[in-house]
Residue frames as a rotation matrix with the C-alpha (Angstrom) as fourth column:
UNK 1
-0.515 -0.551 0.657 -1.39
-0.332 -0.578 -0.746 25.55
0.790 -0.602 0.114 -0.62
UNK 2
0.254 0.430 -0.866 -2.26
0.730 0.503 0.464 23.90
0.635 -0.750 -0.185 2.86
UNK 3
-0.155 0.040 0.987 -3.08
-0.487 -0.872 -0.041 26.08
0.859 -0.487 0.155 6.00
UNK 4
-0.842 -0.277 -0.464 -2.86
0.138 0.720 -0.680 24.86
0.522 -0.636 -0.568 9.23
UNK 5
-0.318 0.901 -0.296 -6.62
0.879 0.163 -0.448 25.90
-0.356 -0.402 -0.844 10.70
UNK 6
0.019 0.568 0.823 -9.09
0.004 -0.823 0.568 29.00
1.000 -0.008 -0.018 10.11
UNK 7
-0.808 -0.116 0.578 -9.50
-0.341 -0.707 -0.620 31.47
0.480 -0.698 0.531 12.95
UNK 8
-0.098 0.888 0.449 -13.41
-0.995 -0.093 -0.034 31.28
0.012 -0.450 0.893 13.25
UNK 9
0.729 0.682 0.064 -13.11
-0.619 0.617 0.486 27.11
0.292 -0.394 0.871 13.68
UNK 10
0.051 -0.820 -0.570 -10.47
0.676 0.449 -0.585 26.20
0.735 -0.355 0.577 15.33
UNK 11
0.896 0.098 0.434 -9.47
-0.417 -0.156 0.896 27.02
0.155 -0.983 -0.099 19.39
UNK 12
0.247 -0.522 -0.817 -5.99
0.195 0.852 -0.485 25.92
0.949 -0.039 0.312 19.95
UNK 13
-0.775 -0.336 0.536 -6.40
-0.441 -0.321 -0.838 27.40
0.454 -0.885 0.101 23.82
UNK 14
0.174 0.735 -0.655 -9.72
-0.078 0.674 0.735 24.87
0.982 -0.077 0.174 23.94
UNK 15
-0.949 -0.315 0.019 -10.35
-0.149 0.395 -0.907 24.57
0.278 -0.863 -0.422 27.35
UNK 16
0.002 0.994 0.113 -14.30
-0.839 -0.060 0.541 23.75
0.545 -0.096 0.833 27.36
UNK 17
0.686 0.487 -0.541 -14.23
-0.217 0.846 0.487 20.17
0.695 -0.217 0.686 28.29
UNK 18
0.441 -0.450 0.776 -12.77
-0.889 -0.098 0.448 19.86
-0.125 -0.888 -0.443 32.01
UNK 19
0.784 -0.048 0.619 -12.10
-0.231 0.903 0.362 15.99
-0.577 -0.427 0.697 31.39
UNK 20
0.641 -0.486 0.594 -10.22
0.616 -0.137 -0.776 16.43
0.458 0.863 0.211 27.75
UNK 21
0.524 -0.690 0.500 -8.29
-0.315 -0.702 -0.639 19.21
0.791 0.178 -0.585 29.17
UNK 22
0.648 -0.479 0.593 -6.99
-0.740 -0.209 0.640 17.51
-0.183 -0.853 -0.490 32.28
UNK 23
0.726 -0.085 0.682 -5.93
0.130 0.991 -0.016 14.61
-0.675 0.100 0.731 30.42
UNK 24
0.872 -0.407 0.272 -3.85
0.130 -0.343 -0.930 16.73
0.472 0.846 -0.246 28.33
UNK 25
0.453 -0.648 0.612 -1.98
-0.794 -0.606 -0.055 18.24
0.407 -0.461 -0.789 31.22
UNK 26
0.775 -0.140 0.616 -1.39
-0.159 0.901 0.404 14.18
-0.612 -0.411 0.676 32.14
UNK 27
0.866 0.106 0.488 -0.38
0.449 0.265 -0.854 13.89
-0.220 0.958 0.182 28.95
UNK 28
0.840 -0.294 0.455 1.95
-0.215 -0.952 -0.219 16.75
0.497 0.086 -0.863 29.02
UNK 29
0.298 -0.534 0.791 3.60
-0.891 0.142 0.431 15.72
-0.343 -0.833 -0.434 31.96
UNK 30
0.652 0.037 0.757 4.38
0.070 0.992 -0.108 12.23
-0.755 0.123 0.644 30.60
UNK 31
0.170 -0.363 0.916 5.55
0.936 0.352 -0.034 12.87
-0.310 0.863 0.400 27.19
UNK 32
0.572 0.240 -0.784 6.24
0.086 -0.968 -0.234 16.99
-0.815 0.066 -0.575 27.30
UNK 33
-0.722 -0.391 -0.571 7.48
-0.383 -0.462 0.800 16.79
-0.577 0.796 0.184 23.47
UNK 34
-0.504 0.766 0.399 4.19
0.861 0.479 0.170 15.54
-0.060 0.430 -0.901 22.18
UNK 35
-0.584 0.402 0.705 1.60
0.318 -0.686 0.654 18.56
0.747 0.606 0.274 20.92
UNK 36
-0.788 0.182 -0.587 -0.60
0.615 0.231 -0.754 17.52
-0.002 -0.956 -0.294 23.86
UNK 37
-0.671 0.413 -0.616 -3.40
0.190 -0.707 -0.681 20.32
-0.716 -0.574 0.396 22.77
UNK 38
0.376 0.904 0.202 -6.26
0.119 0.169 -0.978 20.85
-0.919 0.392 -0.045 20.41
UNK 39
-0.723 -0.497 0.479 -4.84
0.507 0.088 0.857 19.61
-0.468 0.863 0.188 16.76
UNK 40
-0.315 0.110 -0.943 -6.05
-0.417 -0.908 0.033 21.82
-0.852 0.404 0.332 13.58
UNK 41
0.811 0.560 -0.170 -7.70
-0.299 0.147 -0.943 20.82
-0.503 0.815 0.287 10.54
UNK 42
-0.266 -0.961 -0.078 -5.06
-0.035 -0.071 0.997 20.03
-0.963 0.268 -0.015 7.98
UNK 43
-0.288 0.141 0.947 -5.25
0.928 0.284 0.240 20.29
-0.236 0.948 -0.213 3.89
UNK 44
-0.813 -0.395 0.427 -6.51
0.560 -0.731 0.390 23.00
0.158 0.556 0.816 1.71
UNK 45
-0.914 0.321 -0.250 -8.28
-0.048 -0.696 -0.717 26.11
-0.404 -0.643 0.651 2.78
UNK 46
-0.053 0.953 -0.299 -11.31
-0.815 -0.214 -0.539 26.02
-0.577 0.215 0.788 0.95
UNK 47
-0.816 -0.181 0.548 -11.51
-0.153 0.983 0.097 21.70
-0.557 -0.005 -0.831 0.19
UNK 48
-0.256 0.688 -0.679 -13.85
-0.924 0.033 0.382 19.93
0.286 0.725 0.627 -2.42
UNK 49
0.531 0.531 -0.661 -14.11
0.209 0.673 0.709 16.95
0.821 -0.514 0.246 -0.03
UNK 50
-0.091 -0.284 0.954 -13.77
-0.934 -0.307 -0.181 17.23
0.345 -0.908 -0.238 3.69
UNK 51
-0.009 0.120 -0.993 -12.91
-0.078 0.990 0.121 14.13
0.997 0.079 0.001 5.65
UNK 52
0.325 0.445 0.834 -14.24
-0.882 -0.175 0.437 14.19
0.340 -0.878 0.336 9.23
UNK 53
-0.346 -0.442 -0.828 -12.81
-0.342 0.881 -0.328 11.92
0.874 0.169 -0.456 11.69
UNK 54
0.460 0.571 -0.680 -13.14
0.748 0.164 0.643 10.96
0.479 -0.804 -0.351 15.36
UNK 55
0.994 -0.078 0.075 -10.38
-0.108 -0.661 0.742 12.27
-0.009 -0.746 -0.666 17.39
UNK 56
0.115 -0.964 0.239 -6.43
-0.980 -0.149 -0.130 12.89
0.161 -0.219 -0.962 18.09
UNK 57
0.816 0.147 -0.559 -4.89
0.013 0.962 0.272 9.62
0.577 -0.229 0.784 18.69
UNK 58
0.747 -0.650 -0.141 -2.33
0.235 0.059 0.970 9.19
-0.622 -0.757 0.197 21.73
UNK 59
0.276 -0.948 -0.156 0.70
0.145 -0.119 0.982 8.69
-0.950 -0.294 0.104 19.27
UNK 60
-0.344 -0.302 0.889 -0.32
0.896 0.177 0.407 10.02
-0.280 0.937 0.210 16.33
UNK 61
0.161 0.129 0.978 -2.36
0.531 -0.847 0.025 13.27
0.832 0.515 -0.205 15.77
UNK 62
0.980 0.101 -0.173 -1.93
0.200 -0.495 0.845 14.21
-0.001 -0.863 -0.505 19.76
UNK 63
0.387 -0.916 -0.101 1.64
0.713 0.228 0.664 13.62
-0.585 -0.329 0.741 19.38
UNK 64
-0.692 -0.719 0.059 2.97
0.642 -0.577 0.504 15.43
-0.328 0.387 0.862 16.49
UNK 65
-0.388 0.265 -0.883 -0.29
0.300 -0.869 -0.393 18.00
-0.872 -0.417 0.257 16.28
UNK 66
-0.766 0.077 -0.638 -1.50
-0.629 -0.294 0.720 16.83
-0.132 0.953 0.274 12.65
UNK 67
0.431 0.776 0.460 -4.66
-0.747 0.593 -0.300 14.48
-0.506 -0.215 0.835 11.86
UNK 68
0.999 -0.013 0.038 -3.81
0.024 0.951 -0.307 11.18
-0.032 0.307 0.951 11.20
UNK 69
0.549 -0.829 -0.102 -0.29
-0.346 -0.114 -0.931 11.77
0.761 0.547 -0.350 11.34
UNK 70
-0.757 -0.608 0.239 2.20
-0.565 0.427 -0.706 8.97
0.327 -0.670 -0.667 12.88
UNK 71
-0.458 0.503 0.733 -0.56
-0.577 0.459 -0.676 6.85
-0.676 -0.732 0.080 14.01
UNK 72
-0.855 0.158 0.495 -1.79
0.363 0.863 0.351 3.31
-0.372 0.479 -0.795 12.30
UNK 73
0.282 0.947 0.157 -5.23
0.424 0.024 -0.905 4.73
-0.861 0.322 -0.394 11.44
UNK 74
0.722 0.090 -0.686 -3.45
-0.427 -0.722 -0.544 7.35
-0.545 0.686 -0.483 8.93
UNK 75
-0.714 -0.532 0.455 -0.85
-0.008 0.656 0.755 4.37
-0.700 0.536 -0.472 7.11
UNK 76
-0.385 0.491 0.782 -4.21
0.868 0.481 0.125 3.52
-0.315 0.726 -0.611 5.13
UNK 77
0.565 0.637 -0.524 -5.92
0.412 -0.768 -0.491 7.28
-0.715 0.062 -0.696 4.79
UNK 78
0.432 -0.120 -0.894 -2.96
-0.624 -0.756 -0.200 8.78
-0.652 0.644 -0.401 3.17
UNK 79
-0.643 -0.700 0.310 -1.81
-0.217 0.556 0.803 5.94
-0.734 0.449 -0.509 1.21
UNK 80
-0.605 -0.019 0.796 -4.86
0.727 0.394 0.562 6.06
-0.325 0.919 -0.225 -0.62
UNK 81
0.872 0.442 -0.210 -5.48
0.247 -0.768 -0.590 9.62
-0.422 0.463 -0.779 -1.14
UNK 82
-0.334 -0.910 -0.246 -1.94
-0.395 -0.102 0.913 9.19
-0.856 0.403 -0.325 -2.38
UNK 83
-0.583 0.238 0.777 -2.88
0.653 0.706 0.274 6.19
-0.484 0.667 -0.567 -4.90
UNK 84
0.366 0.907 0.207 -5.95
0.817 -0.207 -0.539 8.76
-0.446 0.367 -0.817 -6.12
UNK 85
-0.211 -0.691 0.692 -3.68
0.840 -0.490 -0.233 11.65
0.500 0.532 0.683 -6.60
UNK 86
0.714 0.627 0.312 -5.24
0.309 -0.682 0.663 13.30
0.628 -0.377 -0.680 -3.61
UNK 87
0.941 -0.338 0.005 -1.80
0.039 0.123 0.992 13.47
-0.336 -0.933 0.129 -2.33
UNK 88
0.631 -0.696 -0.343 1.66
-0.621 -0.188 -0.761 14.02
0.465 0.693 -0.551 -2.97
UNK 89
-0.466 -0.531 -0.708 2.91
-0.512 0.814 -0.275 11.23
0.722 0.234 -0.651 -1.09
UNK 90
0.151 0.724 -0.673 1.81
0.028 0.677 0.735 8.10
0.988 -0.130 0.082 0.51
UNK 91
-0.107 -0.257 -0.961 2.85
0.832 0.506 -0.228 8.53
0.545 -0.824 0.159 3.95
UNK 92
0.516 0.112 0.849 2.39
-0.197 -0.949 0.245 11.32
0.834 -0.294 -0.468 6.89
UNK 93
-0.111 -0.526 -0.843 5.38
0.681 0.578 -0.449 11.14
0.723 -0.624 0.294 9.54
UNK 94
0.018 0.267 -0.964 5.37
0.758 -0.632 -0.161 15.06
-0.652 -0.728 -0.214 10.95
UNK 95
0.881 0.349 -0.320 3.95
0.188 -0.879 -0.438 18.68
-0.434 0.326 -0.840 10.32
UNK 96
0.420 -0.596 -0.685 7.56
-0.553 -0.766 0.327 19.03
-0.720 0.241 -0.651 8.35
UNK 97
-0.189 -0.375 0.907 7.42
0.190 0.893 0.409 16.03
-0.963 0.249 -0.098 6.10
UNK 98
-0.739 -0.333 -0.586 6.11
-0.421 -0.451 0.787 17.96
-0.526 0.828 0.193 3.00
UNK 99
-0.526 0.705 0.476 2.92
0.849 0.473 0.237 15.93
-0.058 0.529 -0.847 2.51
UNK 100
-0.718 0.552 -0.423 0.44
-0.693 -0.516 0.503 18.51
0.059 0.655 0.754 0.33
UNK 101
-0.034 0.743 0.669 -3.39
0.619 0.541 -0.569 17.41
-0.784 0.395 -0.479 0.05
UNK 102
-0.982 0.077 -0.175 -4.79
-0.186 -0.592 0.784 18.60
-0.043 0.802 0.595 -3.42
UNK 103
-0.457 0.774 0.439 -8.41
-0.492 -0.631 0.600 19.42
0.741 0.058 0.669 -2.87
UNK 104
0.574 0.379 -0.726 -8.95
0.411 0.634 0.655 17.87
0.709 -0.674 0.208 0.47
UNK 105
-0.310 -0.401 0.862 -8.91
-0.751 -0.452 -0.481 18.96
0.583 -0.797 -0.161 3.93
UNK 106
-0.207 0.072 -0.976 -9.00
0.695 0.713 -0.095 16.27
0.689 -0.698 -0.198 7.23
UNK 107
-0.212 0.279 0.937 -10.70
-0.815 -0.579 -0.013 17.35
0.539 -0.766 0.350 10.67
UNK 108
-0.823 0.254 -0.509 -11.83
0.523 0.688 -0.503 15.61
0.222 -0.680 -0.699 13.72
UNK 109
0.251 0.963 0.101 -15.15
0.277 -0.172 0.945 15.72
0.927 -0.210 -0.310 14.95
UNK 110
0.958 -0.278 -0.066 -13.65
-0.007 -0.253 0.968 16.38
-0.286 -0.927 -0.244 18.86
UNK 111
0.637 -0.768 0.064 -10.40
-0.225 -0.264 -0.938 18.20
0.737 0.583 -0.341 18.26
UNK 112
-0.172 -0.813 0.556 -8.49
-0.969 0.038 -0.244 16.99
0.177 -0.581 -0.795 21.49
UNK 113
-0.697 -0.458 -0.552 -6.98
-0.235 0.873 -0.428 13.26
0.678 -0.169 -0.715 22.80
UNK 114
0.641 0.697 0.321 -10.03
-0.614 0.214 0.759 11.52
0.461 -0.684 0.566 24.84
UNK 115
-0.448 -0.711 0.542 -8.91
-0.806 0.584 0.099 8.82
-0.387 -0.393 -0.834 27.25
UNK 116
-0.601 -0.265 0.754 -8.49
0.287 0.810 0.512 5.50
-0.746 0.524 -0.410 25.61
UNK 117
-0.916 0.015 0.402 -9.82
0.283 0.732 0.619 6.91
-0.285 0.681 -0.675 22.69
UNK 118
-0.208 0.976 -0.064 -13.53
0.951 0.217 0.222 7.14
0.231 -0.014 -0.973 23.53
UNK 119
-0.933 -0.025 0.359 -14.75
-0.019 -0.993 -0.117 10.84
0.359 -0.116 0.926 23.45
UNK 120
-0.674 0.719 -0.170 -17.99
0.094 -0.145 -0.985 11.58
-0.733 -0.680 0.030 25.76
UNK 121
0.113 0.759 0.641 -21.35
0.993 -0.104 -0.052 12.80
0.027 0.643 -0.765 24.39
UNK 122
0.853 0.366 -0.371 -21.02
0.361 -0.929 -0.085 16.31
-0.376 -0.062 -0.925 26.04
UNK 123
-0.300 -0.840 -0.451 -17.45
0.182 -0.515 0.838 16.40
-0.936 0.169 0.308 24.93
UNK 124
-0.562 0.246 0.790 -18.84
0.823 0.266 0.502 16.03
-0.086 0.932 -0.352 20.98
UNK 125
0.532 0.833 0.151 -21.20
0.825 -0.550 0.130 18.23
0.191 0.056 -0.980 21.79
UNK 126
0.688 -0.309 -0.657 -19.23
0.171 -0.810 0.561 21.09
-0.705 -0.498 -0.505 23.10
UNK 127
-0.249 -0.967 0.057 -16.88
0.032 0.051 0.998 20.52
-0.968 0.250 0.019 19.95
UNK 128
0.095 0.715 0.693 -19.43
0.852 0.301 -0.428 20.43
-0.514 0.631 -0.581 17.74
UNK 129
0.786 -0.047 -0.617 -19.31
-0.133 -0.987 -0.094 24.65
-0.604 0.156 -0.781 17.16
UNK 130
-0.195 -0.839 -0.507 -15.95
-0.574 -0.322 0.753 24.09
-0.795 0.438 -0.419 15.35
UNK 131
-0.798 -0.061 0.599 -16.80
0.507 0.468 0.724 21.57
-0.325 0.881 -0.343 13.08
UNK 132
0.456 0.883 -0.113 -20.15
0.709 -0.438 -0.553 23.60
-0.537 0.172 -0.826 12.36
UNK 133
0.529 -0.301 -0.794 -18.51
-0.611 -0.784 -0.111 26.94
-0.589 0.544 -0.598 11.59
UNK 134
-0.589 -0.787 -0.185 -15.83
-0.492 0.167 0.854 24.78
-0.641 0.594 -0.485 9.57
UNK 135
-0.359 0.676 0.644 -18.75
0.798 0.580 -0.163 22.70
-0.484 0.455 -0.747 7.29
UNK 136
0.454 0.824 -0.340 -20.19
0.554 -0.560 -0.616 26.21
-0.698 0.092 -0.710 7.08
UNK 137
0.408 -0.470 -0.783 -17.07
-0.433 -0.854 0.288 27.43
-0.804 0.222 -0.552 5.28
UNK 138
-0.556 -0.500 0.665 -17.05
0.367 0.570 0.735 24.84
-0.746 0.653 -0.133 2.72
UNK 139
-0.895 0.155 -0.418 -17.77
-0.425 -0.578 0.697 25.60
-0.134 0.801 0.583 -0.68
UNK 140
-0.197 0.949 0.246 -21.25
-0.929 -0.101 -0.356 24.84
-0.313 -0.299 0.901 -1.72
UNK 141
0.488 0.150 -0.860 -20.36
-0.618 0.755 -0.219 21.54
0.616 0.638 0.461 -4.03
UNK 142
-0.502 -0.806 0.314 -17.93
-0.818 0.323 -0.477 20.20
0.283 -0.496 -0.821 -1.14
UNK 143
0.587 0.731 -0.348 -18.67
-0.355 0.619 0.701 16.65
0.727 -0.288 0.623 -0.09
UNK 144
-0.082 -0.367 0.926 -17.95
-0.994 0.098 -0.049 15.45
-0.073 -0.925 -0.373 3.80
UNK 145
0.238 0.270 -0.933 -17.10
-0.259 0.943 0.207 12.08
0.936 0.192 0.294 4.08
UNK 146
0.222 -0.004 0.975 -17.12
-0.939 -0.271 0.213 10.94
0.264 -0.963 -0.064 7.60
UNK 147
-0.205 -0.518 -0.830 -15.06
-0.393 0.821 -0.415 8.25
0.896 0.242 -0.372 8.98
UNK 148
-0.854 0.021 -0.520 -17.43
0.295 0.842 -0.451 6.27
0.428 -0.539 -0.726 11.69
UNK 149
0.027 0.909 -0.415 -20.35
0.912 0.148 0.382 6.54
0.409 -0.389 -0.826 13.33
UNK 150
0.235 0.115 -0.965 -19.39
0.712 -0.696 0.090 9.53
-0.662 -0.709 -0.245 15.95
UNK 151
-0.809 -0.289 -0.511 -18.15
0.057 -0.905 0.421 11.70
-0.585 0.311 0.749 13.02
UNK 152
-0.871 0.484 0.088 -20.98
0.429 0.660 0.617 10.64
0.241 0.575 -0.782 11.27
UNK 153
0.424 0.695 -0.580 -23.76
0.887 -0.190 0.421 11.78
0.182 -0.693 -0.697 13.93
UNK 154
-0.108 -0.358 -0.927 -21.51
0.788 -0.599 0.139 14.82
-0.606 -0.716 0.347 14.78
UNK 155
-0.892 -0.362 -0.270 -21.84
0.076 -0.710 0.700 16.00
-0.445 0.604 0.661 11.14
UNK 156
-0.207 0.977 -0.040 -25.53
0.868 0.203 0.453 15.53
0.451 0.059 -0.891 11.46
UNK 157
0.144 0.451 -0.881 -25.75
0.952 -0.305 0.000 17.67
-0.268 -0.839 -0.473 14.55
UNK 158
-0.500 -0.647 -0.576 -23.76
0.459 -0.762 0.458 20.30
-0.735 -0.036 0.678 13.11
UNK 159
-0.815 0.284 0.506 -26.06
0.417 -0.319 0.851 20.62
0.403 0.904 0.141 10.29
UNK 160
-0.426 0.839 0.338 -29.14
-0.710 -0.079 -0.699 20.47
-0.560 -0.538 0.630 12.53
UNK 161
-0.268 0.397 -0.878 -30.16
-0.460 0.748 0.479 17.25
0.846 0.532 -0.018 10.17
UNK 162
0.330 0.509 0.795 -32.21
-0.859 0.512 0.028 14.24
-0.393 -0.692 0.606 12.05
UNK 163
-0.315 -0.813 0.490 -29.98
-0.712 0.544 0.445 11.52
-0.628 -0.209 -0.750 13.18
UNK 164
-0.135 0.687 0.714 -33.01
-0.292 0.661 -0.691 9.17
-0.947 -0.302 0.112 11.67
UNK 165
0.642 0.767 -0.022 -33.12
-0.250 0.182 -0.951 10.39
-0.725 0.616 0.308 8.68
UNK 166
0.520 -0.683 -0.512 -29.86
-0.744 -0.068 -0.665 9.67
0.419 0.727 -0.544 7.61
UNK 167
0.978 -0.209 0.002 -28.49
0.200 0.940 0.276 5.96
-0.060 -0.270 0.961 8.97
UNK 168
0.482 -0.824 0.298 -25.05
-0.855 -0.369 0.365 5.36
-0.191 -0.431 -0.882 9.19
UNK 169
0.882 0.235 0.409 -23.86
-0.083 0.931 -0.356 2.72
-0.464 0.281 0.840 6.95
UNK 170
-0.101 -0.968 -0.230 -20.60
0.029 -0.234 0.972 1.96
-0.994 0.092 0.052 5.35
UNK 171
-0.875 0.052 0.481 -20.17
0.483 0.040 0.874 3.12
0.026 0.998 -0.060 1.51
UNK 172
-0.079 0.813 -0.577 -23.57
0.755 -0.329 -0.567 4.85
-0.651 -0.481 -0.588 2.49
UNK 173
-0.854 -0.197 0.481 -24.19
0.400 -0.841 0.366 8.53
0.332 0.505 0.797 0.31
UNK 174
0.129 0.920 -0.370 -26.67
0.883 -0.276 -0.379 10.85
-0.450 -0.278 -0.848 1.49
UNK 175
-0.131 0.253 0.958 -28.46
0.600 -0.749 0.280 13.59
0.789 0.612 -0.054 -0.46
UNK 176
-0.344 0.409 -0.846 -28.77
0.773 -0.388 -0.502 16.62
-0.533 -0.826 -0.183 2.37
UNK 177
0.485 0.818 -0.309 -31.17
0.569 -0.564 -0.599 19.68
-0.664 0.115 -0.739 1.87
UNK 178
0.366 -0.306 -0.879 -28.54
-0.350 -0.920 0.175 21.80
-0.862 0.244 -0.444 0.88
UNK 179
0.968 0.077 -0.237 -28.14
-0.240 0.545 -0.803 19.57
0.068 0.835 0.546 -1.93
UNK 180
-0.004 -0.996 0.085 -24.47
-0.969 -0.017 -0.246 18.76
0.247 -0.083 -0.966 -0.60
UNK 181
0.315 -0.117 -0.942 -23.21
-0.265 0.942 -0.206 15.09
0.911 0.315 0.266 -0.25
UNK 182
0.250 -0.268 0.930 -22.45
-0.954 0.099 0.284 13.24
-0.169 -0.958 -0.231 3.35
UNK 183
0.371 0.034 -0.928 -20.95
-0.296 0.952 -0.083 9.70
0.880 0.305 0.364 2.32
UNK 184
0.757 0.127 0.641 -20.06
-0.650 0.253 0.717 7.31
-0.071 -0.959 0.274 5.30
UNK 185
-0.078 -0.778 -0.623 -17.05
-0.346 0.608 -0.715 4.67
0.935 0.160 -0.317 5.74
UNK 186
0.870 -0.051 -0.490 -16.05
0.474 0.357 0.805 2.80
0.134 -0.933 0.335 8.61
UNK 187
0.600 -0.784 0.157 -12.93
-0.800 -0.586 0.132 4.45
-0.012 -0.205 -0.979 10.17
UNK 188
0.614 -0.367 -0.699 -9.32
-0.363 0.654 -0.663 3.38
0.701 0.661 0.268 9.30
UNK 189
0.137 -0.491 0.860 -8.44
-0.990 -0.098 0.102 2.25
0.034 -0.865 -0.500 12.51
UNK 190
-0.598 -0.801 -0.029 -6.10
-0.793 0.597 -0.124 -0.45
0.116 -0.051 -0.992 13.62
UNK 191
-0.462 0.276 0.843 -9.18
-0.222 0.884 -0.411 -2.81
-0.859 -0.376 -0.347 14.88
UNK 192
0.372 0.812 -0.450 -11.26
-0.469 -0.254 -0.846 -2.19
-0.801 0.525 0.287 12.05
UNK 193
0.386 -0.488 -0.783 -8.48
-0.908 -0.053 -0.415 -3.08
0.161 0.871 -0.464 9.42
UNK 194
-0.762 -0.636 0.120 -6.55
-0.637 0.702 -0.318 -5.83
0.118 -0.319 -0.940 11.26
UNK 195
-0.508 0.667 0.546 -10.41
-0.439 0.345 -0.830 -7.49
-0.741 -0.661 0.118 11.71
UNK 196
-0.828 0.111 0.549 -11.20
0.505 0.574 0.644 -7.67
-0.244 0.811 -0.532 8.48
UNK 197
-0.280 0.956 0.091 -13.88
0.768 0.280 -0.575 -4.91
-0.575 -0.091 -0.813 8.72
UNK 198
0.865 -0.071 -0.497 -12.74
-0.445 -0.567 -0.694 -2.66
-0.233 0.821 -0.521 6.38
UNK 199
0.394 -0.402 0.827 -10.32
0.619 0.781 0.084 -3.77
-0.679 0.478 0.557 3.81
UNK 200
-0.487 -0.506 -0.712 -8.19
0.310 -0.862 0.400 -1.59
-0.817 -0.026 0.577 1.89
UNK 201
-0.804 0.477 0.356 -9.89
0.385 -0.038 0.922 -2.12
0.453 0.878 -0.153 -1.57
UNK 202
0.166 0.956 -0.242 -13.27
0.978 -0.129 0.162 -1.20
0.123 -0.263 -0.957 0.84
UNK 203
0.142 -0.266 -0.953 -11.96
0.269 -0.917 0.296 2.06
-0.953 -0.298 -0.059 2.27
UNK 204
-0.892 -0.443 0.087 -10.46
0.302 -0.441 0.846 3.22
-0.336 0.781 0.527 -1.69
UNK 205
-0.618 0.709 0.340 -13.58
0.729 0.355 0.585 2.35
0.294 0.610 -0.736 -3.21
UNK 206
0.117 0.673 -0.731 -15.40
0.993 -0.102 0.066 4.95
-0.030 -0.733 -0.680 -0.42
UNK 207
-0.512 -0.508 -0.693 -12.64
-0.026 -0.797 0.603 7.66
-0.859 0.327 0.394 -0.76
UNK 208
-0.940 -0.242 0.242 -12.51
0.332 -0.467 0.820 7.46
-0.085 0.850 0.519 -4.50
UNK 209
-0.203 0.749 0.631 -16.68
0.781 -0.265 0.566 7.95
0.591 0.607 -0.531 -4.71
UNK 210
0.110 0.075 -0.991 -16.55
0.913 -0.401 0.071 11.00
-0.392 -0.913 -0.112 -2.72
UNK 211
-0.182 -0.318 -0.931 -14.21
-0.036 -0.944 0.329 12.62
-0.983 0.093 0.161 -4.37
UNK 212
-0.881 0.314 0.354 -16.00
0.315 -0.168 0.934 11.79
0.353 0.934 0.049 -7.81
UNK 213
0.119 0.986 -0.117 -19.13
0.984 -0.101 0.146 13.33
0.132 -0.132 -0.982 -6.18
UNK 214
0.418 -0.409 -0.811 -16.98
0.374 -0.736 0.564 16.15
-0.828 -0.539 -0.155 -5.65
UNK 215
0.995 0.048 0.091 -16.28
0.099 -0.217 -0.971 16.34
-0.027 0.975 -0.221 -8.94
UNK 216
0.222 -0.972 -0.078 -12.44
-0.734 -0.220 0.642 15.99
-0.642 -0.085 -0.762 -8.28
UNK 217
0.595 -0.457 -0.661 -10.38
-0.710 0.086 -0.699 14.77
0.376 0.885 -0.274 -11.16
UNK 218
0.553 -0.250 0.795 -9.09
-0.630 0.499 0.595 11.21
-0.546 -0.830 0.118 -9.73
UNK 219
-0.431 -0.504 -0.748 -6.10
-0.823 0.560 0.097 8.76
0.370 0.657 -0.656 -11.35
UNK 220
0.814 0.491 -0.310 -7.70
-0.457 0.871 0.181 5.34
0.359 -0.006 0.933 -12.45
């Protein structure tokens, strides 16, 4: 059963970050059938891997109000949490297409559309409370795989962990105090893939040891 956010970490009247919210109301005005406003977690309510991204993308989670959905970064995400069986199907078009995760939930580390892309520091930072309270509500074996650097460092901050002691590396795993798992990836975004700097066989290979640190039950 998928749920579309929790009360205590999720804001969909966000209005903290003056720059994030005027760009919405741009936004709005431009394309007024697009979500245009802080997007919601997606997947199941109480997940055995969380997958932290960055942010909304213009014409893909900002648009139809789902992560990764409709936008080139989420072609490769759910095609291979499909391929693992972390999915019932390989594709995410909109919030009425019937895709199901099966022990996995997606977030963003800054829950609204930056411009071009590039969220601030203070905007992270002021977004940071939701992904906190939403880490805090994972079960105690859950493992967080973060997709780049900024979700990376954001799920640092939220712990209160030290940025230092835990690099940022791709395929990375870190042990954290609470004896939970933080594994790292590059994100599946259009430059990254189309560069050659993740590869799809790289990105599975990342997914699938997550969710076997998670102790989820994965097809070979």
């Amino acid at each position: 059963m998928t749920d579309a956010g929790v009360a205590t970490t999720f804001d969909p009247d966000c209005r903290q970050c003056p720059r994030l919210a005027g760009h919405l109301e741009a936004v709005r005005a431009t394309h007024p059938d697009y979500h245009a406003a802080p997007v919601p977690a997606f997947g199941v309510r109480h997940p055995r891997l969380l997958i932290v991204g960055l942010a909304p993308g213009m014409h893909g989670a900002n648009r139809t109000g789902r992560p990764f959905t409709g936008d080139y970064a989420g072609v490769l995400l759910y095609a291979t949490l499909h391929r693992l069986g972390l999915a019932n199907r390989p594709d995410a078009v909109d919030r009425e297409d019937g895709l199901r995760l099966l022990g996995v939930r997606i977030t963003n580390a800054v829950k609204c559309l930056p411009p071009e892309n590039k969220p601030i520091g203070a905007e992270v930072a002021n977004c940071n409370r939701y992904l906190a309270a939403e880490l805090d509500a994972l079960p105690g074996t859950a493992v967080i795989l973060a997709l780049g650097g900024v979700a990376h460092r954001a799920v640092l901050r939220a712990l209160g962990l030290r940025q230092a002691e835990h690099g940022f590396a791709h395929a990375a795993e870190h042990r954290l105090a609470d004896g939970r798992w933080l594994v790292d990836s590059y994100h599946c975004s259009r430059y990254n893939t189309q560069t050659g700097r993740l590869t799809a066989e790289a990105f599975e290979h990342v997914v699938r040891r997550a969710a076997e640190r998670a102790g989820i039950a994965l097809q070979p």
